[in-house]
C-alpha positions in Angstrom: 86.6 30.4 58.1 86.6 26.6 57.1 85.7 26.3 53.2 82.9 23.5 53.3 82.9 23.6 49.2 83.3 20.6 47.5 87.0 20.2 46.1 86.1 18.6 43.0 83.0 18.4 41.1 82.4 16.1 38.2 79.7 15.2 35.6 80.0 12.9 33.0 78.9 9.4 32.1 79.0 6.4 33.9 80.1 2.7 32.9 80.4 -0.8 34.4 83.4 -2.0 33.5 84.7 -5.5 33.1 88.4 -5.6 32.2 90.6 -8.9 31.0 94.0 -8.9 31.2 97.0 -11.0 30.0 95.3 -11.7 26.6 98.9 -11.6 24.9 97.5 -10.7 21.8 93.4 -9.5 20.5 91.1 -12.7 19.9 90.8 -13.1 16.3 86.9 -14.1 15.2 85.8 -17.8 16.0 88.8 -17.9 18.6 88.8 -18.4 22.1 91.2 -16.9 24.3 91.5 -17.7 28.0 92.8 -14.8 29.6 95.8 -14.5 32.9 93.0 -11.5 34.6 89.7 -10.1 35.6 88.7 -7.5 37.5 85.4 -5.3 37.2 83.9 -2.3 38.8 82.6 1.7 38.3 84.5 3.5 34.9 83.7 6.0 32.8 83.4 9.1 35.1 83.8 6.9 37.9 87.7 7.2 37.1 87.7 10.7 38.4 85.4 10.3 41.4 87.4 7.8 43.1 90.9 8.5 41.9 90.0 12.6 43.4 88.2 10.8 46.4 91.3 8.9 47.3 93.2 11.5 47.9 91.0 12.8 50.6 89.2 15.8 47.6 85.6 16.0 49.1 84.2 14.4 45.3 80.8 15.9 44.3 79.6 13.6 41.2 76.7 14.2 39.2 76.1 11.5 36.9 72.8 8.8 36.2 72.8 5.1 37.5 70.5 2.5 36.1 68.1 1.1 37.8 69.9 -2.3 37.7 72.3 -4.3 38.8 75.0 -2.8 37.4 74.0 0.4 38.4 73.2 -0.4 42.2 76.6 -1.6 42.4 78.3 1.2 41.1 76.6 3.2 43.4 77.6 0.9 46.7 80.8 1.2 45.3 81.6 5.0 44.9 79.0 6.3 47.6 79.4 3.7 50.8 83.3 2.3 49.9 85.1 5.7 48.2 83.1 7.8 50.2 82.4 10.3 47.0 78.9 12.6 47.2 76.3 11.1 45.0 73.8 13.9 45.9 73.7 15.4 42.3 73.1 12.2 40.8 70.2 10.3 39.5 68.9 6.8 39.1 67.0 6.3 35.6 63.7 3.8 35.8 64.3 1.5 32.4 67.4 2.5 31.7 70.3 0.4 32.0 74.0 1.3 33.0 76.3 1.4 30.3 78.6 -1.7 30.0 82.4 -1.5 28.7 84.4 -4.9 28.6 88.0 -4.2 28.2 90.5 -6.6 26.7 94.1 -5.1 27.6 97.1 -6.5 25.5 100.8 -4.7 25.8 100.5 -1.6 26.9 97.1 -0.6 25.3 93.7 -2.0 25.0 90.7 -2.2 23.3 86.9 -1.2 24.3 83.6 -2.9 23.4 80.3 -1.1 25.2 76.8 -1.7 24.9 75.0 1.3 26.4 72.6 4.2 25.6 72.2 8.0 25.9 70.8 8.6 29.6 68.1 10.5 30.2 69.1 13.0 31.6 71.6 15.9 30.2 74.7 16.9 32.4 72.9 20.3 32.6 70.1 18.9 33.8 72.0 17.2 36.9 73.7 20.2 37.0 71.3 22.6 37.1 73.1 25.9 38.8 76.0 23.8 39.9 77.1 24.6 43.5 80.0 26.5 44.3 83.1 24.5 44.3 87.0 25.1 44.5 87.4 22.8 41.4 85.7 21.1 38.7 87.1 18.7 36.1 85.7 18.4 33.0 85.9 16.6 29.4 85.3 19.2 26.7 82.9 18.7 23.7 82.4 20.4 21.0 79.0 21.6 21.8 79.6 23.6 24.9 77.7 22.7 28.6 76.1 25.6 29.8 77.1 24.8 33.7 80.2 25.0 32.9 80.2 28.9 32.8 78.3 29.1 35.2 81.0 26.9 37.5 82.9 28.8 36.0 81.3 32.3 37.1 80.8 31.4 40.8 84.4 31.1 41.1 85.0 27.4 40.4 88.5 26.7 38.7 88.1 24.5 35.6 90.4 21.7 35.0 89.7 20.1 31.5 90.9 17.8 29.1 89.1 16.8 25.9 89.0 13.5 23.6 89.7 11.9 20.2 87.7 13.8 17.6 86.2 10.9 15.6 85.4 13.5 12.7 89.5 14.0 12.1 88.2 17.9 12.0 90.1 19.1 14.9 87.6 22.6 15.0 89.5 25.1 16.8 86.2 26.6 17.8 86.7 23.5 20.9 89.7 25.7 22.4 87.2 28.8 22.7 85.9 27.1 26.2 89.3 27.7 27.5 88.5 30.9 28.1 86.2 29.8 30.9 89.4 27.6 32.2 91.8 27.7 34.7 93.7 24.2 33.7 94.2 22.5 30.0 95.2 18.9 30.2 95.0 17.2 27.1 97.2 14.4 25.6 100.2 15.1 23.1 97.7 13.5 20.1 95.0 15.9 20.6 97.3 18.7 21.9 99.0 18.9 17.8 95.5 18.5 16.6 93.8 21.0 18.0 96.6 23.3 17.8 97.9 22.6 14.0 101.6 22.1 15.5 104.2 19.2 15.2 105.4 18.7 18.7 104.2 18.5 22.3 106.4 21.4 23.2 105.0 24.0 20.2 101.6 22.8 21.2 102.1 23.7 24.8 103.6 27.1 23.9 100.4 27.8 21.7 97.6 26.4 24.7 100.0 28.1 27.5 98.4 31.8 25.4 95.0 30.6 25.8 94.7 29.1 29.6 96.7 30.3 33.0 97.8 26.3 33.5 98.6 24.2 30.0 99.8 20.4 30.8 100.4 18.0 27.9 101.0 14.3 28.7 103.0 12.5 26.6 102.1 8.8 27.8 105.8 6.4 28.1 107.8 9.8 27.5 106.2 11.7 30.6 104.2 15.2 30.6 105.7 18.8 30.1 103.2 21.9 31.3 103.3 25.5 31.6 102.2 28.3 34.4 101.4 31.2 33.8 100.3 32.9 36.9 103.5 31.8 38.5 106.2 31.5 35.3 107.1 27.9 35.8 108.1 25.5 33.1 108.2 22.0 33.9 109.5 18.9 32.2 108.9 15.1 33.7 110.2 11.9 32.1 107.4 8.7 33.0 108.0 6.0 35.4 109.4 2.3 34.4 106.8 0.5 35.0 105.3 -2.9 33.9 101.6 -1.9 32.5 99.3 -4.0 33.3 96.3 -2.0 32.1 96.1 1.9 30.9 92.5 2.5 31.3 92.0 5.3 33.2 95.4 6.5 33.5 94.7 9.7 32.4 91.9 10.9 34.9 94.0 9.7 37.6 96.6 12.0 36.4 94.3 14.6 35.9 92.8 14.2 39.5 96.4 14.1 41.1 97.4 17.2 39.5 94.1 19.0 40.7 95.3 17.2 44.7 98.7 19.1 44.3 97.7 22.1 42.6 94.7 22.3 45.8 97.6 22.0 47.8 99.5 25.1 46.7 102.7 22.7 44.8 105.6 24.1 42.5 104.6 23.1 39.1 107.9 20.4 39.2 106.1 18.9 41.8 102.7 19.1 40.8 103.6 17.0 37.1 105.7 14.4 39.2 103.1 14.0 41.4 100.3 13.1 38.2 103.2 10.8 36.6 103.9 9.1 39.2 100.0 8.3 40.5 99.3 7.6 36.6 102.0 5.4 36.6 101.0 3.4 39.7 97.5 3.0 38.6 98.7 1.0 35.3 99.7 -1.6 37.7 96.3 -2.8 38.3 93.3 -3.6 36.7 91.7 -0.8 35.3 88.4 1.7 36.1 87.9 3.4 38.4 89.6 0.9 41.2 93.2 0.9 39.8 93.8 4.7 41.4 96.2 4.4 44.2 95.4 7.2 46.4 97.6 8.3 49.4 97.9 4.8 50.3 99.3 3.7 47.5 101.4 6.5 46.7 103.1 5.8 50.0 103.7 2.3 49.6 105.7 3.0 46.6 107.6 5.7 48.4 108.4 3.6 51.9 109.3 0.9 49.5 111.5 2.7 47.0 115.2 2.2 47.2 116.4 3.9 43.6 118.6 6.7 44.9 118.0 8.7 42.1 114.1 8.4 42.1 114.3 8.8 46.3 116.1 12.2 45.7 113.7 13.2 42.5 110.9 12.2 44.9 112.1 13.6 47.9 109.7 16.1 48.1 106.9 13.3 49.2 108.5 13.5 52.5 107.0 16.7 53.3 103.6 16.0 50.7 102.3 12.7 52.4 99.7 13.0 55.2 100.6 11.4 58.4 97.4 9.5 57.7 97.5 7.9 54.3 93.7 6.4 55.0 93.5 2.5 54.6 94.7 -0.1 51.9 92.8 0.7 49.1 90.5 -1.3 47.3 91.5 -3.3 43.8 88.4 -4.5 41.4 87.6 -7.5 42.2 87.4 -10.7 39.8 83.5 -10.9 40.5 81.3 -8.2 42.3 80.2 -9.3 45.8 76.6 -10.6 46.1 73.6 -8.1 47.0 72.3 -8.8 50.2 
C-alpha cells in the first residue's frame, strides 16, 4: 500500500530574511560599512521546509504569513518554487511578517529582527495534527500539546531545542523526550541541559532518554548514538570556506531525517547531515542556502579528494538517478510582484 503521509511536518515561526555578507568585521555605531554580499528570502522555519523539500520529503508546514509583502513572498517562494504544502498555514490580516537582517562576519553572525507574536498559536495551526512519518520540532520549555498527539498517531519526533536565555538550563525541557524518537541538539546546549563537560558524556546521558541522540559539534563534526540498532557514530566536519552559518543546523537536521527515512547505517546517516550542513554554509543563508540532491551531487561528481571519494563512497548507491533541477540561491533583491 503506498503511504500518502506527509514525510515531514513542521510548525514554527516564519521570518524574512535579509543577509549581508563579506562585512569583514561588525559596523561599529556611526560607521558605514559597504558590504561584498546580499541575498534575501524565507528563514526562520522556512529553513526546515525547504532544506526537507529539497530532498524530495513531501514538507507539510504550518506556520502564519503576513498579509504583506514580505509575507506574500515567502509564500510564492516555499509553496509555488520548493513545492512544500502550505495547507496548514495561515495568513494574519494586520499582522506583518517578521523581519531578520543578518550581518555574517568569519564564520558566525549576528541577528537584528523586528517582528511580533503572531496570532495564532502553533496548536492552533495544528489543531489534531495529521498523521505523518516524521515531524521536526524545536523544543520549549512550555510543552505544545500537538506534539503528543504527533506523537500518539505514530509520528516520529525529531527535535532539537535552543539557547536558554535564562542560563537555567531546567531539566524539566528533557521530559518531552519521552514523546521523541530523535534528539538533536548542539554540543552548547547538549552540556547544559545535561550538567556534563563534554559532547561525548552528554551524548551517553541523552542516548538513556531518547532511541536516537545526535550532538553536533559545529567545525569539529557531530558524534550520535542508536539505540534501536546499537550503532555509535563519530564524523569529523568538512573544510569548507563559510560564507554564512545561518541555517546550518536545520539543514542538518532535515538531512538526517532524509537518510534516517531512507533506512541508512547511522555512519552514514551523520556524514550525510555534515556534509549537506557543510555545503549550505557556502551560500547565503535562510532558507535558500540548502543544497538538496542537486547540490549534494555536484559536490560528489565534482570531488577528486581520494580520501573523501572513499569516506563518501556510499553516495554512489544514495543519490537518485534524478537529482531534480539546479536549485535556487537567494537572490540579491526579490523579483517584482506581478
Amino acid at each position: 500500500m503506498d503511504d500518502d503521509r506527509p514525510d515531514v511536518l513542521l510548525t514554527g515561526l516564519l521570518f524574512y530574511d535579509l543577509v549581508l555578507t563579506g562585512l569583514g568585521k561588525p559596523p561599529t555605531p556611526g560607521e558605514e560599512i559597504w558590504t561584498a554580499g546580499m541575498g534575501c528570502g524565507p528563514g526562520g522555519i522556512a529553513n526546515l521546509a525547504v532544506a526537507a523539500s529539497r530532498f524530495g520529503l513531501r514538507t507539510s508546514l504550518a506556520t502564519v504569513f503576513g498579509d504583506d509583502f514580505y509575507g506574500a513572498h515567502c509564500q510564492e517562494v516555499l509553496a509555488a518554487q520548493e513545492g512544500v504544502d502550505v495547507s496548514l498555514s495561515q495568513v494574519a490580516n494586520g499582522w506583518h511578517t517578521p523581519v531578520t537582517v543578518a550581518l555574517a562576519t568569519g564564520g558566525d553572525r549576528a541577528l537584528v529582527t523586528h517582528g511580533q507574536e503572531p496570532p495564532y498559536s502553533q496548536d492552533a495551526l495544528m489543531g489534531d495534527p495529521p498523521e505523518a512519518r516524521t515531524a521536526l520540532v524545536h523544543l520549549e520549555a512550555e510543552p505544545r500539546a500537538w506534539l503528543s498527539k504527533a506523537a500518539a498517531n505514530g509520528t516520529h519526533i525529531y527535535a532539537d531545542v535552543g539557547w536558554d536565555p535564562t542560563q537555567q538550563w531546567s531539566t524539566d525541557l528533557l521530559d518531552q523526550l519521552a514523546l521523541c524518537h530523535a534528539f538533536l541538539p548542539n554540543e552548547g546546549e547538549a552540556m547544559a541541559y545535561t550538567r556534563t563537560d563534554s559532547a561525548v558524556a552528554a551524548l551517553g546521558t541523552l542516548a538513556e532518554l531518547v532511541p536516537v541522540a545526535v550532538v553536533t559539534r559545529g567545525g569539529d563534526g557531530a558524534v550520535a548514538v542508536d539505540q534501536i540498532t546499537g550503532e555509535y557514530a563519530d564524523v569529523p566536519a568538512l573544510a569548507v570556506d563559510v560564507l554564512d552559518a545561518t541555517g546550518a543546523g536545520d539543514v542538518f537536521g532535515a538531512s538526517f531525517v532524509a537518510a534516517s527515512l531512507g533506512g541508512w547505517p547511522l555512519a552514514e546517516r551523520l556524514r550525510f547531515a555534515v556534509l549537506a550542513a557543510g555545503l549550505s554554509v557556502r551560500h547565503h543563508g535562510g532558507a535558500l542556502a540548502a543544497p538538496g540532491w542537486y547540490g549534494v551531487d555536484r559536490w560528489w561528481r565534482s570531488l577528486t579528494d581520494p580520501d573523501l571519494r572513499e569516506t563518501y563512497g556510499f553516495l554512489a548507491d544514495r543519490l537518485p538517478a534524478d537529482v531534480g533541477p539546479p536549485v535556487r540561491h537567494a537572490p540579491v533583491t526579490p523579483p517584482r510582484q506581478h
